[in-house]
N, CA, C and O atoms as CSV, one atom per row, in Angstrom:
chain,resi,resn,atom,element,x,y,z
A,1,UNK,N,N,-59.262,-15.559,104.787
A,1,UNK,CA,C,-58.390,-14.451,104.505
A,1,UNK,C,C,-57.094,-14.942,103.855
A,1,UNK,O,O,-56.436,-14.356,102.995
A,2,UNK,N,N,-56.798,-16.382,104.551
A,2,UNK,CA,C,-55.538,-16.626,103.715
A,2,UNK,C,C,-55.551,-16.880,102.338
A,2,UNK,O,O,-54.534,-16.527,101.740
A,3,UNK,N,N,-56.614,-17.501,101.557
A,3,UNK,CA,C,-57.183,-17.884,99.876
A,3,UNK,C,C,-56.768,-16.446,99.277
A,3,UNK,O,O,-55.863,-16.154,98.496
A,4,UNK,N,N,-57.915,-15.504,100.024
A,4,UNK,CA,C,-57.555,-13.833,99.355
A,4,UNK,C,C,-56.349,-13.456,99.012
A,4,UNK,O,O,-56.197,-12.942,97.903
A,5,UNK,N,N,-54.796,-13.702,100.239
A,5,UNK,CA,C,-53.633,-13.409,100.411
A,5,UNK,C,C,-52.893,-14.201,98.804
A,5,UNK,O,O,-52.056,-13.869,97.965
A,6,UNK,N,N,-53.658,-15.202,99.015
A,6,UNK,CA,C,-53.142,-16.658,97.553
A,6,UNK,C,C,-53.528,-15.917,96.222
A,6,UNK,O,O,-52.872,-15.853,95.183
A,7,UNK,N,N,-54.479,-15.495,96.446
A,7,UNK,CA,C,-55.236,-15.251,95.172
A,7,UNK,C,C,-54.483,-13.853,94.712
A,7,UNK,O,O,-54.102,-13.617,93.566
A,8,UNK,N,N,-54.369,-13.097,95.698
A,8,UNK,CA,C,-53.683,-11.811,95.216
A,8,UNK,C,C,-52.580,-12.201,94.821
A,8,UNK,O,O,-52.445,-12.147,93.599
A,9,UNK,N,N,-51.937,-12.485,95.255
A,9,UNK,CA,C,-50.273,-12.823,94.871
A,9,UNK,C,C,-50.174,-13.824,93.348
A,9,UNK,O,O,-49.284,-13.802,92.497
A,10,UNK,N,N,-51.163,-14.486,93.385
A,10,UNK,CA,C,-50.780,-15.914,91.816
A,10,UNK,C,C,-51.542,-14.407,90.647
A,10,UNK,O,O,-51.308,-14.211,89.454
A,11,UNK,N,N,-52.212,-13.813,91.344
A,11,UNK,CA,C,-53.247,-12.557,90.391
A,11,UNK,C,C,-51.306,-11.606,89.776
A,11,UNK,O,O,-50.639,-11.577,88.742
A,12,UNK,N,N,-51.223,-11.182,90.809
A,12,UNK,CA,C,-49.912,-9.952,90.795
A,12,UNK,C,C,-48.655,-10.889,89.773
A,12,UNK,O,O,-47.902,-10.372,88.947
A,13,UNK,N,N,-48.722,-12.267,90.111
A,13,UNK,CA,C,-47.385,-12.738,89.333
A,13,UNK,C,C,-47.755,-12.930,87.497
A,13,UNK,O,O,-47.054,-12.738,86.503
A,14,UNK,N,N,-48.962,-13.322,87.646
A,14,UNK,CA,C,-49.635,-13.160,86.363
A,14,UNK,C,C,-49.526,-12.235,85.446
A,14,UNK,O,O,-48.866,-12.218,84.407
A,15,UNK,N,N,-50.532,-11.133,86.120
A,15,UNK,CA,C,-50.095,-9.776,85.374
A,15,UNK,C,C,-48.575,-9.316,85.205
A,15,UNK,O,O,-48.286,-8.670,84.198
A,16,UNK,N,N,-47.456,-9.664,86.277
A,16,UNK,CA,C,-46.234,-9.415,86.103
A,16,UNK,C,C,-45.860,-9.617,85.138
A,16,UNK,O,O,-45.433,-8.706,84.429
A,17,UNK,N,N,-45.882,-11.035,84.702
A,17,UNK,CA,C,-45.621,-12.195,83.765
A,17,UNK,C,C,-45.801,-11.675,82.385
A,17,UNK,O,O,-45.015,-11.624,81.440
A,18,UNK,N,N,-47.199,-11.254,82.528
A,18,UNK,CA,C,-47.576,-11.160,80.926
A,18,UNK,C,C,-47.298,-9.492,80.744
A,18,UNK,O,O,-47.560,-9.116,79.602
A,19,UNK,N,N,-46.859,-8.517,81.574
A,19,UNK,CA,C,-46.346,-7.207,80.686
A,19,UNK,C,C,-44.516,-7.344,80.973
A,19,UNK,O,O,-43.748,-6.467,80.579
A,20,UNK,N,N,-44.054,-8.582,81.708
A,20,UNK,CA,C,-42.363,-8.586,80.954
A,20,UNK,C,C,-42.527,-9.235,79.859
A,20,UNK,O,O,-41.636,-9.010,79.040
A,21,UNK,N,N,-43.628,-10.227,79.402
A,21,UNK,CA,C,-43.477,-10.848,78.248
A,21,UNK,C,C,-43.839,-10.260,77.065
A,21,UNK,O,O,-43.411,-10.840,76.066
A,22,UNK,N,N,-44.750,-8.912,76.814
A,22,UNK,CA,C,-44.973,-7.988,76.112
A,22,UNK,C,C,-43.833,-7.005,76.162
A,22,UNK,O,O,-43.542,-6.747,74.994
A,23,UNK,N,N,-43.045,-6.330,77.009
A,23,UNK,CA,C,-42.302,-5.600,76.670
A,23,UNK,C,C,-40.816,-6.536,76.219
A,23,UNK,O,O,-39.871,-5.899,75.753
A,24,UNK,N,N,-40.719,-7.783,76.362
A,24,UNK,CA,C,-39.855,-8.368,75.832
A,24,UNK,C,C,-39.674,-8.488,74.174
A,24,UNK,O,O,-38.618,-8.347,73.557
A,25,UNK,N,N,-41.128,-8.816,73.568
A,25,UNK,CA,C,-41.403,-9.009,72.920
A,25,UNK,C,C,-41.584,-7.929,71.901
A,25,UNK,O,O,-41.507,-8.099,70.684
A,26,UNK,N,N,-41.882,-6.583,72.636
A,26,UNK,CA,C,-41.530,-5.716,72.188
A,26,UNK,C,C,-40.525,-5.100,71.596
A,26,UNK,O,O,-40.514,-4.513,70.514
A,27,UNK,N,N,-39.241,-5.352,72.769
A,27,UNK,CA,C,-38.037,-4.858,72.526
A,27,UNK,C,C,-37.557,-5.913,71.487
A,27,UNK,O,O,-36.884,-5.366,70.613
A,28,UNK,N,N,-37.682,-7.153,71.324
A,28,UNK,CA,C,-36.886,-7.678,70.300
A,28,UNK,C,C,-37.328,-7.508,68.911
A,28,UNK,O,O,-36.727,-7.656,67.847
A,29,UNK,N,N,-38.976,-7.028,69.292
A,29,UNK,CA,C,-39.587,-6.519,67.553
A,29,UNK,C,C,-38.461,-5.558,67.141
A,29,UNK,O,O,-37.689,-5.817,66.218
A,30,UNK,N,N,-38.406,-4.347,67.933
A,30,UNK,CA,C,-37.421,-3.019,68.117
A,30,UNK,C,C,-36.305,-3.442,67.583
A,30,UNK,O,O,-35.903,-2.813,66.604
A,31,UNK,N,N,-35.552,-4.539,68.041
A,31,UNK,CA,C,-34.149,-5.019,67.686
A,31,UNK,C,C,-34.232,-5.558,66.207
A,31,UNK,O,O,-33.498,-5.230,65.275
A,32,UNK,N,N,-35.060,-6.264,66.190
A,32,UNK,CA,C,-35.062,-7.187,64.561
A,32,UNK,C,C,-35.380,-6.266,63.500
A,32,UNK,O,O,-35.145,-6.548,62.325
A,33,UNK,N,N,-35.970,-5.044,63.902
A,33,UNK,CA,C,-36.580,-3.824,62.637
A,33,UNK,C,C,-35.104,-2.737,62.552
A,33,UNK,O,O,-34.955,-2.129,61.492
A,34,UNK,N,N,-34.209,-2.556,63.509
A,34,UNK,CA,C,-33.361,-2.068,63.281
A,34,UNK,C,C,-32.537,-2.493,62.631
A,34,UNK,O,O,-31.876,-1.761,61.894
A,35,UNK,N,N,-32.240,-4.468,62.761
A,35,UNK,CA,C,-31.109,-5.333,61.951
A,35,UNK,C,C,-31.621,-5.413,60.873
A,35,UNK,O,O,-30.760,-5.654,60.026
A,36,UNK,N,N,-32.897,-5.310,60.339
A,36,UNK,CA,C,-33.158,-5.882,59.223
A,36,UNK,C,C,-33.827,-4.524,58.376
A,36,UNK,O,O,-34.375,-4.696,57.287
A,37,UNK,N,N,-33.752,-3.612,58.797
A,37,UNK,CA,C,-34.182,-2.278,57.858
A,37,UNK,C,C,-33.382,-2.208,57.346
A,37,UNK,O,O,-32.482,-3.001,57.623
A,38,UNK,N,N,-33.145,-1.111,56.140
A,38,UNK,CA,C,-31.967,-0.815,55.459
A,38,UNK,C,C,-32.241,0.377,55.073
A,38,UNK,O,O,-33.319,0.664,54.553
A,39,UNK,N,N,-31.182,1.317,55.308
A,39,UNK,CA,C,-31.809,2.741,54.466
A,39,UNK,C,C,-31.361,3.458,53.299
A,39,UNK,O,O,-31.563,4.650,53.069
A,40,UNK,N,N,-30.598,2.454,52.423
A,40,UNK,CA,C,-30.698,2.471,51.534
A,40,UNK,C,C,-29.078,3.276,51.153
A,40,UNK,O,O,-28.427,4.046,51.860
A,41,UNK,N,N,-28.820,2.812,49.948
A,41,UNK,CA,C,-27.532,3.817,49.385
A,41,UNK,C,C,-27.847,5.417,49.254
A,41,UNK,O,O,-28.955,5.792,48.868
A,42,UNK,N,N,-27.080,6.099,49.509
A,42,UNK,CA,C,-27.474,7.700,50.076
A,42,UNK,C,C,-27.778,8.606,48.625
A,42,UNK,O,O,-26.683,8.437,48.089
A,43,UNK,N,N,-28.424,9.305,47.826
A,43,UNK,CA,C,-28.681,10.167,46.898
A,43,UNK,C,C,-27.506,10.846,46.794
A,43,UNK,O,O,-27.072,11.441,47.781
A,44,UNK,N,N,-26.717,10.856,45.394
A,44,UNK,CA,C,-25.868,11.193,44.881
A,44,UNK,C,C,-25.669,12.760,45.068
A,44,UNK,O,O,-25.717,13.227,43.930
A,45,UNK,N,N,-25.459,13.828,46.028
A,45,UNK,CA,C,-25.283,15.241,45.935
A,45,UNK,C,C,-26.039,15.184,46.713
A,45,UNK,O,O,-27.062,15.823,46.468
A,46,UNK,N,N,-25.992,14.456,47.986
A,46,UNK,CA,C,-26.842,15.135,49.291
A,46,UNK,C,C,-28.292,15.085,49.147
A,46,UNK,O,O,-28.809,14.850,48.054
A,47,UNK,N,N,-29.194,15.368,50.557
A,47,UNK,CA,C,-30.411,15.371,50.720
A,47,UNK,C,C,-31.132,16.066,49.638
A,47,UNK,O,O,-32.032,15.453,49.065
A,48,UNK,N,N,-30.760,17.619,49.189
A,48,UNK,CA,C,-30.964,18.682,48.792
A,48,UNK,C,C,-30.857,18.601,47.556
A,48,UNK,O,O,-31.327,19.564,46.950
A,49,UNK,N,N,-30.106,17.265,46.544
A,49,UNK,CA,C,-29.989,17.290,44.830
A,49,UNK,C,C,-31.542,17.289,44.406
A,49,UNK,O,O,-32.591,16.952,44.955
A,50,UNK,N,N,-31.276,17.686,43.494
A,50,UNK,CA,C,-32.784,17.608,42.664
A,50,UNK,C,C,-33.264,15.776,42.158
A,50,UNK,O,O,-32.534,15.054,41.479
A,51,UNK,N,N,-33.987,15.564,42.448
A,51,UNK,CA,C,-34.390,14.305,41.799
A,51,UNK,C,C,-33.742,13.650,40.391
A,51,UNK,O,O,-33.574,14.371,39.407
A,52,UNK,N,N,-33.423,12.351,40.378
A,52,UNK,CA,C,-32.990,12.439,39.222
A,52,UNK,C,C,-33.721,11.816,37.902
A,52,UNK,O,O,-34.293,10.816,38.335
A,53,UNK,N,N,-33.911,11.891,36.881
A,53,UNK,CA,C,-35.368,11.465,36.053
A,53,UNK,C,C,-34.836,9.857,36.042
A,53,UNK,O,O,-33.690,9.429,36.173
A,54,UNK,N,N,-35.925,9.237,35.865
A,54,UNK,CA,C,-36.183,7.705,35.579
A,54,UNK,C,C,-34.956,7.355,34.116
A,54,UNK,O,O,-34.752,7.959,33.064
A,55,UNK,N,N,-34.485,6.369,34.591
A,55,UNK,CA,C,-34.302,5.672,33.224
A,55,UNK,C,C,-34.765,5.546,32.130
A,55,UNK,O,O,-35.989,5.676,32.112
A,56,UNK,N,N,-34.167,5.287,30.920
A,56,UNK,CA,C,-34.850,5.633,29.328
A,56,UNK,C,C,-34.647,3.538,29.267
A,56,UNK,O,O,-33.885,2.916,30.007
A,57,UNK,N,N,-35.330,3.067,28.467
A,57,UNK,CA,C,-35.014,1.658,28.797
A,57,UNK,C,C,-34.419,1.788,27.165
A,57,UNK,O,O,-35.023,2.383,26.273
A,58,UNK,N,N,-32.941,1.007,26.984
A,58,UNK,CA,C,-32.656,0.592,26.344
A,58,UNK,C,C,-33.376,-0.135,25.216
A,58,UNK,O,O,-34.418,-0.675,25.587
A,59,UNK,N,N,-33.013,-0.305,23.679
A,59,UNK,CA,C,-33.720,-0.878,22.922
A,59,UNK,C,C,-33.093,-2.449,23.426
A,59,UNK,O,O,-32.396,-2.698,24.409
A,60,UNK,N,N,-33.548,-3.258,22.508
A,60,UNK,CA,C,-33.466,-4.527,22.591
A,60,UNK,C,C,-32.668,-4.273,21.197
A,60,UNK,O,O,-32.799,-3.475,20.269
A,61,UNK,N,N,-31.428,-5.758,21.617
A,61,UNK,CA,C,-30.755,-5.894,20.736
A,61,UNK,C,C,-31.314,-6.427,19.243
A,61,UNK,O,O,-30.953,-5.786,18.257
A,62,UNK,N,N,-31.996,-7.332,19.103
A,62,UNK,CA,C,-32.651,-7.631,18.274
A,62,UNK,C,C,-34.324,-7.704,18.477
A,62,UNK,O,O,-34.741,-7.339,19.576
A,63,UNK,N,N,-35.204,-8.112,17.573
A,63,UNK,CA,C,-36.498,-8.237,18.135
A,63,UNK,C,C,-36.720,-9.328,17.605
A,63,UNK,O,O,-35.668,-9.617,17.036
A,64,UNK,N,N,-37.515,-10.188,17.424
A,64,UNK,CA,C,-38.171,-11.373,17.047
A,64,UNK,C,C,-39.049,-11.192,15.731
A,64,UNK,O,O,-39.988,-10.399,15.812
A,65,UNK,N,N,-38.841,-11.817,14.594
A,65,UNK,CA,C,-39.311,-11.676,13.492
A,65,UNK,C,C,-40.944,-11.582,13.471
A,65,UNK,O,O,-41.365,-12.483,14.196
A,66,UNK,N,N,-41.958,-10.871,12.943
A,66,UNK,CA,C,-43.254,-10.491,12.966
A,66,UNK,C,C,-43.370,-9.331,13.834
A,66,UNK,O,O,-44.395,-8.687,13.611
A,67,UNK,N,N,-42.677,-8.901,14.695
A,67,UNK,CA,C,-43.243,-8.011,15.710
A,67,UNK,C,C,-43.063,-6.666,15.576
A,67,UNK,O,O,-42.050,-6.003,15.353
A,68,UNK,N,N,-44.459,-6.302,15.784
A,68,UNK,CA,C,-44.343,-4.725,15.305
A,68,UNK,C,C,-43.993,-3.676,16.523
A,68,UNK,O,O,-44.421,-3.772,17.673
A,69,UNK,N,N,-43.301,-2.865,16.120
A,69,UNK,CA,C,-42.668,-2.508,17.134
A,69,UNK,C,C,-43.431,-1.244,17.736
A,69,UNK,O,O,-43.191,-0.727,18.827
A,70,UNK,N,N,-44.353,-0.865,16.855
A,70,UNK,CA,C,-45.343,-0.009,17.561
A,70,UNK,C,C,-45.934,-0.294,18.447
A,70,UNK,O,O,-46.067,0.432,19.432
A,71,UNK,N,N,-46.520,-1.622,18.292
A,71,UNK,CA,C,-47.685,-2.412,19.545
A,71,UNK,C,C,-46.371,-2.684,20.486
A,71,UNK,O,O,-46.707,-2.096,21.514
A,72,UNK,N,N,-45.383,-3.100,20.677
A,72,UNK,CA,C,-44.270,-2.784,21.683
A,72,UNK,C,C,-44.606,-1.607,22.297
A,72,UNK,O,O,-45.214,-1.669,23.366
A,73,UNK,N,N,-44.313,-0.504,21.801
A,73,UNK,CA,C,-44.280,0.613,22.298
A,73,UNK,C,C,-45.874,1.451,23.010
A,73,UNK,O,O,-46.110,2.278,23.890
A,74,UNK,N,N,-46.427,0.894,22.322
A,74,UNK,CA,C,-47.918,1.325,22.765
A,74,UNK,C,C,-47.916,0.402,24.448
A,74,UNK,O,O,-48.210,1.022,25.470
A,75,UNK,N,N,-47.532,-1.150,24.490
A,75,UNK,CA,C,-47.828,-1.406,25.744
A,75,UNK,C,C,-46.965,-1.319,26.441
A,75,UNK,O,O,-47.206,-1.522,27.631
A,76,UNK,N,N,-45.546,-0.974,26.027
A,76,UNK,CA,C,-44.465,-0.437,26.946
A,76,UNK,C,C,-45.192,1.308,27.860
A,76,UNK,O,O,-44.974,1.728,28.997
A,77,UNK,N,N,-45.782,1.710,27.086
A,77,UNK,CA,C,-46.328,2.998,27.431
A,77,UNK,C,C,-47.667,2.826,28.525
A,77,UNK,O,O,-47.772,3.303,29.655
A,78,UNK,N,N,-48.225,2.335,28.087
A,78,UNK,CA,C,-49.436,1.462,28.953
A,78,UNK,C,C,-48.737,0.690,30.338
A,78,UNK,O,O,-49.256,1.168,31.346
A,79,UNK,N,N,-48.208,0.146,30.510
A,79,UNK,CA,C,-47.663,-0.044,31.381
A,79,UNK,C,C,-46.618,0.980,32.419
A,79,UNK,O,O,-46.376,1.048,33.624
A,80,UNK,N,N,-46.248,1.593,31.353
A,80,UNK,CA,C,-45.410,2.866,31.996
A,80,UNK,C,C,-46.486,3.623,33.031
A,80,UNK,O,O,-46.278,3.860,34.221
A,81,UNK,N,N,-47.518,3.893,32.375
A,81,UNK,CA,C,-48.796,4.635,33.294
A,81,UNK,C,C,-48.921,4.138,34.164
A,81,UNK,O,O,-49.012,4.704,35.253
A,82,UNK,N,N,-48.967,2.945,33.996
A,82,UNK,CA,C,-49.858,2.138,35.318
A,82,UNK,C,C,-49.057,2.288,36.404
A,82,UNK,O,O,-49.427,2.414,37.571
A,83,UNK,N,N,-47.752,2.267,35.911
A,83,UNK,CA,C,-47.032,1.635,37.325
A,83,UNK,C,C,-46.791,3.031,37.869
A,83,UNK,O,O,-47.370,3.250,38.933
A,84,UNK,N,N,-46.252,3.768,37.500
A,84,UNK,CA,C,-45.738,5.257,37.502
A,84,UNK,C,C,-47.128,5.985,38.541
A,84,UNK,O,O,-46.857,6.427,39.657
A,85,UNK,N,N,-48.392,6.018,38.067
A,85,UNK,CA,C,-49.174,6.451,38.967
A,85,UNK,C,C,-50.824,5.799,38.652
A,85,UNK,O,O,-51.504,6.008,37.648
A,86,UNK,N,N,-51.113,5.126,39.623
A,86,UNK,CA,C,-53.093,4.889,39.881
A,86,UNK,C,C,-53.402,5.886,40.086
A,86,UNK,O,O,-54.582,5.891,39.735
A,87,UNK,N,N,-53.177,6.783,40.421
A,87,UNK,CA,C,-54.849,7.741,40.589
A,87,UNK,C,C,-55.215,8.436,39.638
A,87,UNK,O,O,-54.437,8.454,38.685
A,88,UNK,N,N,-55.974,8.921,39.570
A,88,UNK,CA,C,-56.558,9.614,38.610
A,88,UNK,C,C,-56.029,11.083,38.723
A,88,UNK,O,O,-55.555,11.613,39.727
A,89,UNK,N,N,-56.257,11.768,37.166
A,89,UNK,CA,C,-55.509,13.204,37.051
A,89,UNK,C,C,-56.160,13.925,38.057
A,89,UNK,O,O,-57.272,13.799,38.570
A,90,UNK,N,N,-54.996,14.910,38.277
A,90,UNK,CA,C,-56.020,15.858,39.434
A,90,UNK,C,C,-55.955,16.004,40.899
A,90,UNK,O,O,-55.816,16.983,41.633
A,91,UNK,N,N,-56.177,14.016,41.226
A,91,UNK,CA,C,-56.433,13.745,42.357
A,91,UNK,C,C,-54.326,14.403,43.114
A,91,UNK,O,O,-53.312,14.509,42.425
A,92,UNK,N,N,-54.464,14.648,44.501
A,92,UNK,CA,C,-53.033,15.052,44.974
A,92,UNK,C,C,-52.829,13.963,45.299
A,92,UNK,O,O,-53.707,13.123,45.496
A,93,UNK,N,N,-51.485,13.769,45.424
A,93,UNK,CA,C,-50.514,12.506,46.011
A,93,UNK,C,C,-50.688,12.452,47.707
A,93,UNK,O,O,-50.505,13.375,48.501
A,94,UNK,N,N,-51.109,11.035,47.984
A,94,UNK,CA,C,-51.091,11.299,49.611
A,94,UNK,C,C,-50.302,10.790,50.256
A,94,UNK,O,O,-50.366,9.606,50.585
A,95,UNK,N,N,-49.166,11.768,50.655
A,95,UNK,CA,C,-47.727,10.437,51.630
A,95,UNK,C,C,-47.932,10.351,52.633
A,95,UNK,O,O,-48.885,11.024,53.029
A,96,UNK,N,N,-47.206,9.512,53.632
A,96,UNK,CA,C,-47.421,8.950,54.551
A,96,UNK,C,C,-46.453,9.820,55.495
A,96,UNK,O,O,-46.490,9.798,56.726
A,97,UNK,N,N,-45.478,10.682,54.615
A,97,UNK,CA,C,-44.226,11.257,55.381
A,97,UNK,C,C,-43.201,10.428,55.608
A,97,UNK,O,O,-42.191,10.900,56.131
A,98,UNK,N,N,-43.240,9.339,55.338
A,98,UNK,CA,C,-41.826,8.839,54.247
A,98,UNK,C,C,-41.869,8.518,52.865
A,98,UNK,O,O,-41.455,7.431,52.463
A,99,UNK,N,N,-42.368,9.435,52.062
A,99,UNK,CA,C,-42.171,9.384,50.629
A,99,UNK,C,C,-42.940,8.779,50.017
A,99,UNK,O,O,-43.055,9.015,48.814
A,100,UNK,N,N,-43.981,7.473,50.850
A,100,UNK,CA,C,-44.717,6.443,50.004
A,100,UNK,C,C,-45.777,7.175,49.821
A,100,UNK,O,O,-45.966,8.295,50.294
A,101,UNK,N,N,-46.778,6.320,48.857
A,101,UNK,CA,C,-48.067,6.711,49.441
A,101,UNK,C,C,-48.707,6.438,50.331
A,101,UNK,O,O,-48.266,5.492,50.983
A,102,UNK,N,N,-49.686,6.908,50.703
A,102,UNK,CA,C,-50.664,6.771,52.500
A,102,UNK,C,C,-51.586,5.338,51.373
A,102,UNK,O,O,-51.738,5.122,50.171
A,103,UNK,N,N,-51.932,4.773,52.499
A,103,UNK,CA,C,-52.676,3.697,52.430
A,103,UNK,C,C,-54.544,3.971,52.062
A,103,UNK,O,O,-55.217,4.728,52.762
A,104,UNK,N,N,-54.966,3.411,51.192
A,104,UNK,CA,C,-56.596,3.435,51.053
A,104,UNK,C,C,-57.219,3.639,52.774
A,104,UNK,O,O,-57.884,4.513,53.329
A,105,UNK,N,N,-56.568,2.268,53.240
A,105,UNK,CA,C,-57.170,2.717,54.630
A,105,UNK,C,C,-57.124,3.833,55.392
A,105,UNK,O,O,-58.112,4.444,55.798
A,106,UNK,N,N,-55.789,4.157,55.629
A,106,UNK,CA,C,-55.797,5.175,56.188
A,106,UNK,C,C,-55.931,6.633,55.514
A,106,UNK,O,O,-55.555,7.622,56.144
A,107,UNK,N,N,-56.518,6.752,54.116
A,107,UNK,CA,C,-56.951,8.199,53.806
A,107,UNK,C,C,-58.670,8.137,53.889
A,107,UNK,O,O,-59.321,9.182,53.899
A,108,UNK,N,N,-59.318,6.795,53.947
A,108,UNK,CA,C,-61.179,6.601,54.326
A,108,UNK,C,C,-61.178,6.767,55.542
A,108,UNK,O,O,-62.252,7.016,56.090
A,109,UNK,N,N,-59.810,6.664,56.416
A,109,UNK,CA,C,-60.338,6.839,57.849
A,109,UNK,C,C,-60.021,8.787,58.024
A,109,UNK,O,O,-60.583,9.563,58.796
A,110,UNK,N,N,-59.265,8.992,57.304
A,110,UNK,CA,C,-59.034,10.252,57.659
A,110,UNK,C,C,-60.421,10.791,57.181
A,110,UNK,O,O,-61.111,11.472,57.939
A,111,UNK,N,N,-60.764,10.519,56.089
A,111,UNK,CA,C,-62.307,11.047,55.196
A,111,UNK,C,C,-63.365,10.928,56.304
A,111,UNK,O,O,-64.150,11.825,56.610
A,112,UNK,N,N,-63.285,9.613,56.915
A,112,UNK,CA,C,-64.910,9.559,57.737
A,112,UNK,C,C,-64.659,10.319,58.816
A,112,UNK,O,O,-65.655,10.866,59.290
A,113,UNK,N,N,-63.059,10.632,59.645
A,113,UNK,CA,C,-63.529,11.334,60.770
A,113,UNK,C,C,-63.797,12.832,60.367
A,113,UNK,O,O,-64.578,13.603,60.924
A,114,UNK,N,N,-63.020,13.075,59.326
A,114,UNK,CA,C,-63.651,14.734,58.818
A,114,UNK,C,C,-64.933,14.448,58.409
A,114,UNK,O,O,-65.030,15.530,57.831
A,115,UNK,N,N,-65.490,14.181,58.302
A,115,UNK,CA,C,-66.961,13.980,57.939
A,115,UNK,C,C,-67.742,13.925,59.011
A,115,UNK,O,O,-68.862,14.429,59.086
A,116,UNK,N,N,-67.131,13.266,59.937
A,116,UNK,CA,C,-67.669,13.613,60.963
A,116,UNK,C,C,-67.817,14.569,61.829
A,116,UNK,O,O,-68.579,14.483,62.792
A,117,UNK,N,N,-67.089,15.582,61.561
A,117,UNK,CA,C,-66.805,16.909,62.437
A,117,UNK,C,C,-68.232,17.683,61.681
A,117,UNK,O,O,-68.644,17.329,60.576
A,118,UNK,N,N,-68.804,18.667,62.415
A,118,UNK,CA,C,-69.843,19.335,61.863
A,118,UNK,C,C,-68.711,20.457,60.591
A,118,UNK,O,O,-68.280,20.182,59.471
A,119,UNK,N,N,-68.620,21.284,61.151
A,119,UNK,CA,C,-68.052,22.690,60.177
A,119,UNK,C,C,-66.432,21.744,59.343
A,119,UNK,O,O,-66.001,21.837,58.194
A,120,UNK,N,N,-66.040,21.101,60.253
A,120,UNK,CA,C,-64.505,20.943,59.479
A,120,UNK,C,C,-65.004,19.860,58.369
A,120,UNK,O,O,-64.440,20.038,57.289
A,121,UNK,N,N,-65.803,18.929,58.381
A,121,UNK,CA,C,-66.248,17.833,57.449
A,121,UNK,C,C,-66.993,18.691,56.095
A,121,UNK,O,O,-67.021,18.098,55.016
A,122,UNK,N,N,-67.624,20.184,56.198
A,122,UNK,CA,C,-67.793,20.700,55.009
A,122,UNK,C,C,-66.744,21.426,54.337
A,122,UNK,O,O,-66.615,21.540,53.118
A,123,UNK,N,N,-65.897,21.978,55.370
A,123,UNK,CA,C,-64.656,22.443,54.475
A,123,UNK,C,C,-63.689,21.329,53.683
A,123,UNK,O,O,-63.059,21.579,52.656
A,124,UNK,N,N,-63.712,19.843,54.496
A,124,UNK,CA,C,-63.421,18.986,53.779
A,124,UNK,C,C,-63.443,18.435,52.317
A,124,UNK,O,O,-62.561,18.308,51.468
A,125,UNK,N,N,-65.218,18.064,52.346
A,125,UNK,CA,C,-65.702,17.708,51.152
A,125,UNK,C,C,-65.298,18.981,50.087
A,125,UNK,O,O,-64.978,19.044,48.900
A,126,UNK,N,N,-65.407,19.516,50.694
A,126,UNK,CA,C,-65.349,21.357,49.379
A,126,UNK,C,C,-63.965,20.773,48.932
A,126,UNK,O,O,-63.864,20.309,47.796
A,127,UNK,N,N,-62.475,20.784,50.121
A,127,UNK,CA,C,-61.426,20.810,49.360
A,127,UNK,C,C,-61.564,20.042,48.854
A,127,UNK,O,O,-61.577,20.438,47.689
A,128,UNK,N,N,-61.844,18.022,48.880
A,128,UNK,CA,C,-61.784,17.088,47.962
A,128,UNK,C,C,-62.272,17.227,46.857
A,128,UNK,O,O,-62.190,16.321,46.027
């Protein structure tokens, strides 16, 4: 009976051990994401201004002799697409509810569990 008494107690300090060392570890994640976030310089006219359009990019002061400035502009434009938006026309923007986009992962996981629902997984596919 006394081993049992041993065993419970080195068992209880253990488990003690390892959820102060998780919520420790926790709280200093908590601390280091607050020091090291930033939220940024505030939008000029409050929450509520209208967006303001992108920058026009300046020409270049000079250009480099041979270069046509169309093929400039054709892959300045090409690139403009790319970065500006991947998806394809059509498709809706999916945020995350802070402004980004939602992750591949997490819009296939949203897809397979509606898919998985009997009636809500066909109203699904219909809206996609």
């Amino acid at each position: 009976m006394d081993n049992l008494g041993e065993a419970l107690r080195i068992t209880g300090v253990g488990v003690g051990l390892v959820f102060l060392s998780l919520t420790l570890l926790a709280l200093i994640t908590l601390g280091l994401t607050r020091v090291f976030t930033s939220k940024g310089p505030a939008a000029p006219g409050g929450p509520d201004a209208a967006p303001q359009p992108p920058l026009q990019p300046t020409p270049a002061a000079a250009t480099p002799a041979g270069t046509d400035i169309r093929i400039v502009a054709v892959i300045a434009a090409a690139l403009s697409a790319t970065m500006t938006s991947l998806r394809p026309p059509g498709t809706p923007a999916a945020e995350s509810g802070r402004g980004r986009p939602a992750s591949a992962w997490r819009m296939q996981g949203r897809r397979s569990l509606m898919e998985s629902q009997t009636t809500a997984g066909r109203r699904w596919r219909r809206a996609v």
